[in-house]
SELUM-299332 format. One record per residue (C-alpha): residue in three letters; x, y, z. Coordinates in steps of 0.02 Angstrom, whole numbers, plus 32768, in hexadecimal, padded with zeros to 4 digits. Layout:
REM residues N
AlaXYZ ...
***
This chain:
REM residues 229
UnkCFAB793246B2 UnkCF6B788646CB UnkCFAB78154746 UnkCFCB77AA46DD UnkD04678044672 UnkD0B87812471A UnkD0DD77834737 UnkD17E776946DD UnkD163769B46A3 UnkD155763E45EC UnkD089764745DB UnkD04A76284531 UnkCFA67644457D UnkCF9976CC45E9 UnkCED276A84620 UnkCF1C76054667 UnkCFA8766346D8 UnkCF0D76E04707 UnkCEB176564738 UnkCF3576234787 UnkCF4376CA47F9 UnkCE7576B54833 UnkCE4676AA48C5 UnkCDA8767A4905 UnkCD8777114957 UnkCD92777B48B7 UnkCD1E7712484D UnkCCA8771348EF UnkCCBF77C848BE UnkCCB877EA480F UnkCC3477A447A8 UnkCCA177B1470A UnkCD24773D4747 UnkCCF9767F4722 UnkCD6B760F477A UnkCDDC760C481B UnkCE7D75BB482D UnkCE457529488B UnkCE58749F47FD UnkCEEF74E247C2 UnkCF1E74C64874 UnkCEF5742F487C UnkCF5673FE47E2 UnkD00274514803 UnkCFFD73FB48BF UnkD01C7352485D UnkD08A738D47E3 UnkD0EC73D64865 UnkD0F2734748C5 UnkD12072D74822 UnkD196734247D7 UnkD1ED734F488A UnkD1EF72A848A2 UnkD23872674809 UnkD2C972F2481C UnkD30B72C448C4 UnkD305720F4883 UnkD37A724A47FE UnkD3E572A8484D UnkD40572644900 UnkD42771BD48E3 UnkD47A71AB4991 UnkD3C771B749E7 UnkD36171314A16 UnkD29F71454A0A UnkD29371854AB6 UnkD300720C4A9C UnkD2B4723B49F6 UnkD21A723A4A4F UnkD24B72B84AC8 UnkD29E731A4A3B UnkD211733349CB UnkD1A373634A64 UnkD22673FE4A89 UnkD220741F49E1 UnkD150742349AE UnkD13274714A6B UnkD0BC75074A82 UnkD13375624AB0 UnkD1B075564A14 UnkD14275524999 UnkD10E75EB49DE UnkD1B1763449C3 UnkD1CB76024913 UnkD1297665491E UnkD16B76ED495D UnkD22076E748E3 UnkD182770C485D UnkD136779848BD UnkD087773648A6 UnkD03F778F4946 UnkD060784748DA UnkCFED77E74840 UnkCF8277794892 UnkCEB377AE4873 UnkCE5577BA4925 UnkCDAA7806495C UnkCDD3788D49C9 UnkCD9D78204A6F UnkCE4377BA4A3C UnkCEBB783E4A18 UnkCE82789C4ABC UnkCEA778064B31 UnkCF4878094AE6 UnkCF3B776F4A64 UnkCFC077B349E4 UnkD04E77794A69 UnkCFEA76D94AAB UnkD06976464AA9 UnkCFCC75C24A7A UnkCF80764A4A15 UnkD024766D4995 UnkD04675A7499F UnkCFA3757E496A UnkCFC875FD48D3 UnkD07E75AB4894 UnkD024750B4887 UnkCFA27556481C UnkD01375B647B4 UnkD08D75054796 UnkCFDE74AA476A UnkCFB7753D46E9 UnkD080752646AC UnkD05774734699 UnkCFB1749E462A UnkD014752445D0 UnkD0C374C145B9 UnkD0A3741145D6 UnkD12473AA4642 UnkD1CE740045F1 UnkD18574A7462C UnkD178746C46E2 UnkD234741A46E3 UnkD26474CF46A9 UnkD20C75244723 UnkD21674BB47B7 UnkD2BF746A47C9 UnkD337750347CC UnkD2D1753A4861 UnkD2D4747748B4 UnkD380748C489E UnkD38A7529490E UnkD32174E94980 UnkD36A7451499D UnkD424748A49C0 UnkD3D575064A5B UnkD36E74844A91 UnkD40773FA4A99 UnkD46674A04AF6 UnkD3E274AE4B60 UnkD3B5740B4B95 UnkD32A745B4C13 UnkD2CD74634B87 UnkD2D0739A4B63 UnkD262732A4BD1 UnkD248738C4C60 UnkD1D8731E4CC0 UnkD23D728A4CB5 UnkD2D072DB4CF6 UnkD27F73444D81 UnkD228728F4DBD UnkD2E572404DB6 UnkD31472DC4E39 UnkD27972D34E89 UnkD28B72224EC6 UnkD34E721A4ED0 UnkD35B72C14F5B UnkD2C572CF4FA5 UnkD26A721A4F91 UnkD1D272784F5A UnkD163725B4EB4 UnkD13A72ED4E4E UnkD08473094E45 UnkD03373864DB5 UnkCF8C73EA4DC6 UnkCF48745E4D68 UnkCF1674F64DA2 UnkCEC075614D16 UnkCE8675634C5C UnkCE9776024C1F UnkCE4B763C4B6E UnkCDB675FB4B01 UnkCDA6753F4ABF UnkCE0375534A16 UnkCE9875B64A65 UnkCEB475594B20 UnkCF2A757A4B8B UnkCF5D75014C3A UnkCFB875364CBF UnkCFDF74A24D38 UnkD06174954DD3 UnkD0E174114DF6 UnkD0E573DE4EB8 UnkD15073894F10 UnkD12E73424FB2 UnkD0C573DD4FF9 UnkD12F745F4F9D UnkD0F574B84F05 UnkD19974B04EAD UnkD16174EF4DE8 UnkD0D675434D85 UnkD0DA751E4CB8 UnkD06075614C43 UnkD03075074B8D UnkCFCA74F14AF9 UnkCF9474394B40 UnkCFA773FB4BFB UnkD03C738B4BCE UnkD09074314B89 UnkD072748A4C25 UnkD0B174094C9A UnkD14E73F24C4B UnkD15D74B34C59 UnkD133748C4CF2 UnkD1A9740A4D0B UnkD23A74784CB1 UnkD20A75114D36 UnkD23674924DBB UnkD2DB745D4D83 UnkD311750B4D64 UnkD2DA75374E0F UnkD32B74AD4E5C UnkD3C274C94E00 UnkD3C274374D9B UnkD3F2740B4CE8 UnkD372737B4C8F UnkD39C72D24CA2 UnkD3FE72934C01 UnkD3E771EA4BC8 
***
């Protein structure tokens, strides 16, 4: 069946959501298939970021910009757009040259990310705007009530700085220690130290991503909850 077909969502157009599920390694490939999922990519990444932005707005209206900052970064994050991602089974649909699937890209955090944001920038082609709200905001909501559980998963760098300098009079510093995967699909892994101690290891999609992980793996080590405004 085609891959397309799978994927349970609203496409009018299904050569849009296939599009949508190309990666460059299969066109690289396949001389029959056109067009990667780069530019789709590119296009659901803002409307992500928009459509996020203008929902917290609307619905926390208790939080100042700083914390809506910090609350649409947990929310568009590698890592949880990868899970949305993953609530789609993407990796089972996704199209990959066999070099790909063999180094395991079907369950690559960066790799499924970098596939929701293609698929919401085909919804937007396919839907318009109303298609997005549809799509998008149920799952904001669910995000957003573990992330304000979890509040590990809000700021992490600020708060493990706060510690940092309160207990042990020290400054976090962040280096990073490997780029893993081709260009189009990167993936940093950087350490948080403090003082002379390695104290946390965070991977991500971009190297502010991994050293919040980073930052996050700290906290958690140290036993720590992230500081709240």
């Amino acid at each position: 069946m085609d891959s397309a077909r799978k994927v349970d969502l609203p496409f009018e157009d299904l050569s849009l959501l296939r599009r949508a599920l190309t990666h460059r390694s299969f066109v690289n490939e396949h001389s029959d298939a056109l067009e990667d999922n780069e530019r789709l990519e590119y296009l659901g990444d803002a409307a992500i970021d928009f459509l996020t932005a203008g929902w917290l707005y609307n619905h926390f209206p208790e939080m100042d910009e700083g914390q809506l900052t910090r609350m649409r970064s947990a929310l568009v994050r590698t890592e949880q757009l990868a899970e949305f991602a993953r609530e789609l089974k993407l990796g089972d649909v996704l199209r990959l040259g066999r070099g790909e699937e063999a180094s395991g890209g079907r369950a690559r955090p960066a790799l499924l990310c970098a596939a929701f944001e293609a698929v919401v920038g085909a919804l937007y082609l396919d839907g318009g705007y109303p298609a997005l709200v549809g799509f998008l905001e149920p799952r904001l909501e669910r995000a957003a009530k573990t992330i304000l559980e979890d509040q590990t998963l809000l700021d992490a760098r600020s708060s493990l700085q706060i510690w940092a300098q309160a207990e042990l009079g020290e400054t976090p510093r962040y280096k990073t220690v490997d780029a893993l995967g081709p260009d189009h699909a990167r993936e940093f892994v950087v350490d948080v130290i403090v003082g002379e101690e390695l104290r946390g290891r965070g991977r991500g999609h971009s190297k502010q991503d991994a050293a919040q992980n980073a930052a996050a793996d700290a906290l958690a080590k140290a036993g720590q909850p992230v500081f709240r405004d």
